[in-house]
C-alpha positions as semicolon CSV with decimal commas, in nm:
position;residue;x (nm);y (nm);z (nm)
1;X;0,000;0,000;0,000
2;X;0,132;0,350;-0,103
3;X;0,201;0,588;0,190
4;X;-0,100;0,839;0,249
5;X;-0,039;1,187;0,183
6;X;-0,134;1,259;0,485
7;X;0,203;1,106;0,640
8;X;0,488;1,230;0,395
9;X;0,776;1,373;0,545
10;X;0,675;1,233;0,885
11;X;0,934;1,083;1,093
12;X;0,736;0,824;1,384
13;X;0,901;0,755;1,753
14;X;0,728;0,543;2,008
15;X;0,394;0,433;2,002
16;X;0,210;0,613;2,321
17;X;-0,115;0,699;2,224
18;X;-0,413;0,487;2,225
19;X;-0,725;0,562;1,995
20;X;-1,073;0,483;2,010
21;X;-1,337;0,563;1,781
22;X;-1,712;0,498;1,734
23;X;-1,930;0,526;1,442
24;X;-2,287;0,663;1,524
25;X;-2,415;0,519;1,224
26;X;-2,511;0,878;1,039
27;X;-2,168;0,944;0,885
28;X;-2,060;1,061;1,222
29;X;-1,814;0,960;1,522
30;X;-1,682;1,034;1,820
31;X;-1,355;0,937;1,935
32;X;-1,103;1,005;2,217
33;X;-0,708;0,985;2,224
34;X;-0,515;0,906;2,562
35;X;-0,139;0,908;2,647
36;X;-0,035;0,593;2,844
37;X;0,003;0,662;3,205
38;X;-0,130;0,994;3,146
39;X;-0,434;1,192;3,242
40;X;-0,505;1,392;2,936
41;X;-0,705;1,322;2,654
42;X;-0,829;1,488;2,342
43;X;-1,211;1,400;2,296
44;X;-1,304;1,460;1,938
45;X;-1,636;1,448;1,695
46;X;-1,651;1,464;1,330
47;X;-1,805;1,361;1,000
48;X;-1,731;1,147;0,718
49;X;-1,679;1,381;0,386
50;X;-1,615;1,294;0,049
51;X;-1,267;1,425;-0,105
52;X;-1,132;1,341;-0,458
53;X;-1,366;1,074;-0,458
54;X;-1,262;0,919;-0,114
55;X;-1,433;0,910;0,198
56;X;-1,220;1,122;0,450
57;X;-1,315;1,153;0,799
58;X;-1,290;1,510;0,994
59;X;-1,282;1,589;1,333
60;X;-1,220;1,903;1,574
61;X;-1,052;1,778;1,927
62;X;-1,086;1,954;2,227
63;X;-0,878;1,907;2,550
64;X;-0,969;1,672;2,821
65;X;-0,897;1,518;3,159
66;X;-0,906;1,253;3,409
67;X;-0,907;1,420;3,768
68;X;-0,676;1,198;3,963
69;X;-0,795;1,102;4,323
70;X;-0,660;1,332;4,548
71;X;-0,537;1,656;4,354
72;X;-0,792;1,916;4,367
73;X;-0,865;2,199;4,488
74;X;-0,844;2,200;4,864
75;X;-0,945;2,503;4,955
């Protein structure tokens, strides 16, 4: 398989990021991306689109946390 477009000129380390992604079954998802051992996330939506004849999904992340037991505010 050629290398997508989107990946030219990339160089790739370590994987550390785990994915998950869910159809709603309208052309949309909804997805979230975690760091191992970490408590961010990025929690995304999007929509499938058609581009040059190809379906291309697109999706705008926004930040997103796990509050770990004990680290809050303590006022």
């Amino acid at each position: 398989m050629a290398e997508p477009v989107l990946f030219r000129d990339l160089q790739f380390g370590q994987e550390i990021y785990d994915v998950e992604i869910h159809g709603t079954g309208n052309g949309q998802f909804i997805g979230l991306v975690k760091e191992d051992g970490g408590p961010c996330r990025i929690a995304f939506r999007g929509s499938t689109v058609v581009r040059d004849g190809r379906r291309v999904a697109l999706a705008r992340g926004t930040m997103a946390w796990v509050e770990q037991e004990g680290k809050g505010d303590t006022a």
